[in-house]
KEVEX-530221 format. One record per residue (C-alpha): y, x, z negated; residue in one letter; residue number from 0. Coordinates in Angstrom, 3 decimals, always signed. Each point is the difference from the previous one (the first is absolute). Layout:
N
        py        px        pz  resn  resi
         Y         X         Z     a   NUM
...
% end
This chain:
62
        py        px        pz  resn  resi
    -6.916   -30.969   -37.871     x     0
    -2.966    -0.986    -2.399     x     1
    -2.115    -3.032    +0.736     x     2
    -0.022    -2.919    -2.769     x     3
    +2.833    -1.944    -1.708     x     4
    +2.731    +1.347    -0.710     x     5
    +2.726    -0.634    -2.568     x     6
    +4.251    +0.256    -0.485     x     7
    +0.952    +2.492    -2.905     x     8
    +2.590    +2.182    -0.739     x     9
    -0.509    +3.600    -0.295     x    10
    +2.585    +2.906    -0.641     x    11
    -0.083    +3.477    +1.063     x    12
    -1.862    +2.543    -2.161     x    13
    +2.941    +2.553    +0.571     x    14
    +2.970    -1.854    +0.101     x    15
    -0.536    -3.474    -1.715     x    16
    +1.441    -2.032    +3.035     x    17
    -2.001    -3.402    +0.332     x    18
    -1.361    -1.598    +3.123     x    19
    -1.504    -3.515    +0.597     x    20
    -3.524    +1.149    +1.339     x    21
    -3.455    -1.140    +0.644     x    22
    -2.937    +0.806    -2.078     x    23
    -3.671    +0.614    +1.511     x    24
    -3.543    -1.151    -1.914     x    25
    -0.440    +3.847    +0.360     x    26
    +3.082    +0.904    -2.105     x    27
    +1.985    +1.020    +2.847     x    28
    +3.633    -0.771    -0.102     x    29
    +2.446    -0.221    +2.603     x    30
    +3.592    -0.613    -0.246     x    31
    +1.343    -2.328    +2.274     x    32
    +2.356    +1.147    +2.887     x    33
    -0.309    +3.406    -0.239     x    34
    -2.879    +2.218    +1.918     x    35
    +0.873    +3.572    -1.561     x    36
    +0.168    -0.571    -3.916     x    37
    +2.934    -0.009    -1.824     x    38
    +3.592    +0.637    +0.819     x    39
    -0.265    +3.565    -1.745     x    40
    -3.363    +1.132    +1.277     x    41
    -2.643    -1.091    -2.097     x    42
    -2.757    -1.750    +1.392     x    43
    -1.526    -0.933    -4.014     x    44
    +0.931    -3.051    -0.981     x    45
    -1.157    -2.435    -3.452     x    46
    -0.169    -3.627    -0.809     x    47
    +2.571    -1.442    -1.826     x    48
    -1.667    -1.852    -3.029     x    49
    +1.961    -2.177    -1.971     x    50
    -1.636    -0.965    -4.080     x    51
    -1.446    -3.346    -0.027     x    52
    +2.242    -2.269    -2.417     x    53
    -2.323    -1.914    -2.478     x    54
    +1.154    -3.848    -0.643     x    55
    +1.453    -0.136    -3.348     x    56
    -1.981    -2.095    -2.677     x    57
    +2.241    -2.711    -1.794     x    58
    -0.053    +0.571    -3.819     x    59
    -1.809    -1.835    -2.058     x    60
    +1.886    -1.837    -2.926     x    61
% end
């Protein structure tokens, strides 16, 4: 595994869509957690999951 701190994301398969809990590397590796081979269908590509980043709402103004 690569050296440096490490981070929980979740990922899904390139192919398939199926999501893992994984770890992600300071050199952009990613590695789904409990599985050694890729996914469930073959692959072995996998992407971050990346949710938008809600905004607070401002408060109108009367």
């Amino acid at each position: 595994m690569p050296s440096g701190k490490r981070e929980r994301t979740l990922v899904e398969c390139s192919a398939c869509g199926t999501a893992y809990a994984a770890t992600s590397w300071p050199d952009g590796k990613l590695q789904p957690i409990g599985t050694k081979n890729g996914c469930r269908c073959g692959s072995t590509e996998f992407r971050e999951v990346r949710y938008p980043e809600t905004a607070p709402q401002e408060e109108e103004a009367d």
